[in-house]
Structure formats: C-alpha cells, structure tokens
N, C-alpha and C positions, 0 to 999 in steps of 0.2 A: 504494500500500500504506500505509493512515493508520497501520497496526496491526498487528504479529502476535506468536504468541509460537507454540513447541514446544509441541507434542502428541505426546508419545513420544517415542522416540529414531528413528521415524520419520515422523515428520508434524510440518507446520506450519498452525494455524492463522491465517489471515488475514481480517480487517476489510475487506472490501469494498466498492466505490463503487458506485453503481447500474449496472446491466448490460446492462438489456432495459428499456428505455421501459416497456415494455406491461407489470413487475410491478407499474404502482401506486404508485411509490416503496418499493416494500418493501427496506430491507435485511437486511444476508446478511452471514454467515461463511462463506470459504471455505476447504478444505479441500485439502493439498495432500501427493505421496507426496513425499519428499528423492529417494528413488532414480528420479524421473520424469525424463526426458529428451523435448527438446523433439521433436514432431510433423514438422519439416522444413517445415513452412507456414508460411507467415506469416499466411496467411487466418485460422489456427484460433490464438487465443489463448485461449480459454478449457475450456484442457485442465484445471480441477481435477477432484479425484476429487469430492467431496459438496460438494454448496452445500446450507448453513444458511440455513433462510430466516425472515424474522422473521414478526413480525406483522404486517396493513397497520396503519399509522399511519393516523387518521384521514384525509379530503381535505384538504388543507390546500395552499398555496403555501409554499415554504422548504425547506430541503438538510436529511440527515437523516445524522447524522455517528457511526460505530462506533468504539469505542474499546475494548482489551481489555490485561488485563495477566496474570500471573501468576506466581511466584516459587516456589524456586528453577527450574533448567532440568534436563531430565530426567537430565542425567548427571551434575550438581553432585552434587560430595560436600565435606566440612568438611576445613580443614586436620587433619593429622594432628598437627600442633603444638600446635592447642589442647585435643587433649585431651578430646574432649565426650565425655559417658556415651550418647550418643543421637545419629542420624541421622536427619535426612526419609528413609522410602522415596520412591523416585525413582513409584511408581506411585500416590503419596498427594497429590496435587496439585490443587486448586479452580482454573480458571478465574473472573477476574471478567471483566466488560462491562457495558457502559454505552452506550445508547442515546439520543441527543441531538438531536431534531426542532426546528430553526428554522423561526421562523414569524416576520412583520412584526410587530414590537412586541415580541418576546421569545423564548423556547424553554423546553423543557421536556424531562428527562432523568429515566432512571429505569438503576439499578444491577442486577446478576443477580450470582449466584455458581452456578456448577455444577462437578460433580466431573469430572476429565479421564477417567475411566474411563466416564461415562455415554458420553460423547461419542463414544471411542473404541469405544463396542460396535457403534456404525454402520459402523465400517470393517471387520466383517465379511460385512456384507451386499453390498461390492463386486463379489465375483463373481457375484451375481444380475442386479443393478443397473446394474453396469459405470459406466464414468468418465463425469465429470459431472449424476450424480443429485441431483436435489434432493431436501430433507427438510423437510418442513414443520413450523412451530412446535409442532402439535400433536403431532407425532413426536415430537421431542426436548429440545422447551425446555419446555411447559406443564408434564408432572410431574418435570422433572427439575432445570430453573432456578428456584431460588428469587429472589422479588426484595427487595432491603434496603430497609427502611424508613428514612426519614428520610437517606440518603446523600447526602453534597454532591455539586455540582457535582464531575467529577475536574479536576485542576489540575496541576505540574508533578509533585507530592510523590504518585505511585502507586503504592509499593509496602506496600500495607496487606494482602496476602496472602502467606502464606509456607508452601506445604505446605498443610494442611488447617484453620490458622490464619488467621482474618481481624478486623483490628481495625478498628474504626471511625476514618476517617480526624480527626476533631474531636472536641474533649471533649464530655462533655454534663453537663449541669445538673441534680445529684441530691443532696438533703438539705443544699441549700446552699451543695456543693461540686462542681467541677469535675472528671470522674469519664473516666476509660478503660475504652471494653467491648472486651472481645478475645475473640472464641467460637469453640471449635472444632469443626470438622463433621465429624471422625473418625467413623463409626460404630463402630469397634473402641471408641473410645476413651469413646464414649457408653456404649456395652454393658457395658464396665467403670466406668460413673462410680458412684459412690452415688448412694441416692435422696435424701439432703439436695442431695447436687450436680444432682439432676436437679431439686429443689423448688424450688431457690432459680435455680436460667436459668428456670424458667419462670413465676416470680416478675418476673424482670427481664424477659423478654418481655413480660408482663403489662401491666406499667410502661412500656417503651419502644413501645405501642400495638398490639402485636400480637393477631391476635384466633385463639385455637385454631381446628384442632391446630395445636400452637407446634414450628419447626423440632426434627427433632432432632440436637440439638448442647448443648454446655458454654459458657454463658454466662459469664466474669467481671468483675468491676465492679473498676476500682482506681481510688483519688485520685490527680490528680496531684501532683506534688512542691509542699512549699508553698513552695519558692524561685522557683518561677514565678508571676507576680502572675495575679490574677484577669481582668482585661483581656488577656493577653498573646494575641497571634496564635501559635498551635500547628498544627503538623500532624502526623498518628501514624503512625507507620512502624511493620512488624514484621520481626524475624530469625527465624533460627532458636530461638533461646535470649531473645528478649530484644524489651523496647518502644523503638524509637526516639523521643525527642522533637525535635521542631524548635524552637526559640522565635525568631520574630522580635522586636525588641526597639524601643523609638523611638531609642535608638543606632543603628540596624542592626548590633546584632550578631545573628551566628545562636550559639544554645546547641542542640549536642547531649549526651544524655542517654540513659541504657542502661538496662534494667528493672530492675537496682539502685540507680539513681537516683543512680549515681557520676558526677561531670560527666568528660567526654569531651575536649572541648577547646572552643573558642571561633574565631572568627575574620570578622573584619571583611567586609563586602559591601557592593559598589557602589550606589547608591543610582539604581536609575532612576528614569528620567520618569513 
C-alpha cells in the first residue's frame, strides 16, 4: 500500500502496485468498503470493490509509482477553541495524484486533482457491477481529473490540498517577484465569484500557460513575504484558514509562516548527508 487516503466516511482509496502482468503496466486506484470483511480465503486477495484504472503508459522498461494525498479527513472538524467563522464541509474535498513512470536514465510524472464526489458517484453502480469492477480512464478520470501544469516532482512536504483548496507547492516567478497561487475548485464558490474575480484567474491561467476553456475555479496570486530572500528553498502548504511557508535556510533553520505572515516559530534541523 504506497498510498491511501479516505473517501467518505466509508471508503478508502488506495495507490496500487501492478496486479495482473497482462495490464501492460497500467496503474490503478483501488477502491475499498471499511465495512468489508475478509472472504475466508486466502486464495482470493483481491477483494476491492472498483479498480481505477489509468492510462497505459507508453512501452517502456521501468516501475510506474502512484502516489495520492488529500486533506482534511472526512470526519475532521476544527477545534471549537479556535473559534473559526467557517468549516470544510466534510463532502467538499479534491483528491490529488500523481503518477511517476521510471525509465533508464530518468522518469517522468505528471499531477491530477479530482473532486471526491466525482469519484464516489461510481460506488453506486456496485450493485450492477458487483465487487471488483474495473473502471477505465475514460470513465472517470479523462472528464473529471484535471491535470496541473507545471507541478513539481511530490516530495516529503504534500499537503498542498485542503478541502477544495489547492496551492501550488513552489513559488513562481511573476513581475519580478516570487508569487503564491492558491485556487479554489469550489463550484459553489465559483458561481458566487465576480466577474472581475473570474477575469483576473483567467488572466493568470493565461499566464501560467494554460490554453482554454480554463478550469473553473478562483485563481489567487500572493507575494511572498519579503523576509524570505529570493534564493530561499520554500515549500507551500495549505490549512484550513491559512498558507503554510517552509523556508529552508543555509543555517538549516526551518521558518514556519501563516497566511498572515506572522512568524510561527523557528527551530533547528539535523543536517543530513
């Protein structure tokens, strides 16, 4: 299991290793009920409800690695201490993945975001289908996964989803400065945006190389703080309320940093090899 997160308050989806020789190498999500109980065989391990299936990857020689994350968990809710004006609904939540084919000489990876309710509309179709159906890409990932341009490799630092929020994990370089996009795929929240708010995300799509029709979602563009040098190594986290920064530092210090840009705290790190 390289991977999984919740899907509902009852399902887990799972990152899967290749299964059956004869798909090609195609990887897969699989899809699994909590309230499942094992078969009594030991012959049959591949009791999921839906396998996700991707694309074939071209032919190639090399391992082909799934990785998925998503934030909060469906029953999280906020301390009552802090007081927020506002909640994640628990059914407003984006899956991300990230698919990462090695080959001799290098690899190549490309990121997807999709809504946990597209996903979850397949698991009414299990009483037709019954357990272990598969679903092919053109089923449910071609109109429903978008994929992110320009997204780095993932690394330790993946919690750049939170709810129907996703920032881009690295700054980027705009009018000089060192800029945070954080866009939100709400459709509610799209349907209520203005149209200067819809002119100007599809301004920065524009810019960020995308070519119409441009998702629909709320693009925003922030600087980062000018306390962090231009060089620094960052990585961008999101909360509920708020942007996390990382800053590695040639000290090794790490600086965290909140969407007020109030500093956090500080604190020293081992320096590996």
């Amino acid at each position: 299991m390289p991977a999984f997160t919740f899907l509902g308050n009852d399902f887990v989806l799972v990152a899967a290793p290749l299964i059956d020789p004869s798909d090609n190498m195609r990887p897969a999500m699989l899809l699994y009920g909590l309230d499942q109980r094992p078969s009594g065989s030991i012959e049959n391990t591949d009791s999921y409800l839906l396998r996700l299936l991707f694309q074939t990857p071209h032919p190639s020689p090399g391992d082909t690695l799934v990785n998925l994350t998503s934030d909060p968990s469906p029953c999280w809710s906020s301390s009552p201490s802090l007081q927020f004006p506002f909640q994640v609904a628990s059914d407003e939540r984006i899956i991300a993945f990230n698919i990462c084919h090695f080959y001799p000489g290098g690899s190549r990876s490309q990121t997807f975001l999709i809504s946990a309710k597209a996903l979850l509309v397949h698991v009414g179709d299990l009483a037709v289908g019954g357990e272990g159906r598969d679903i092919e890409w053109e089923e449910w990932g071609s109109s429903c996964a978008e994929p992110v341009r320009h997204h780095p490799d993932w690394d330790t630092w993946t919690c750049f989803v939170f709810g129907m929020r996703h920032v881009m994990p690295r700054a980027t370089r705009r009018d000089d400065r060192h800029m945070m996009i954080v866009r939100d795929l709400c459709p509610n929240r799209f349907m209520r945006a203005s149209e200067q708010e819809r002119n100007e995300s599809e301004a920065l799509y524009q810019e960020m190389g995308y070519k119409g029709p441009y998702p629909r979602s709320i693009v925003k563009c922030v600087p980062l703080p000018t306390s962090i040098g231009e060089s620094s190594n960052v990585r961008l986290m999101i909360s509920e309320d708020g942007i996390i920064v990382l800053e590695v530092r040639r000290m090794r210090v790490c600086v965290f940093m909140a969407a007020r840009l109030m500093l956090l705290g500080c604190r020293m790190t081992i320096e590996s090899e």
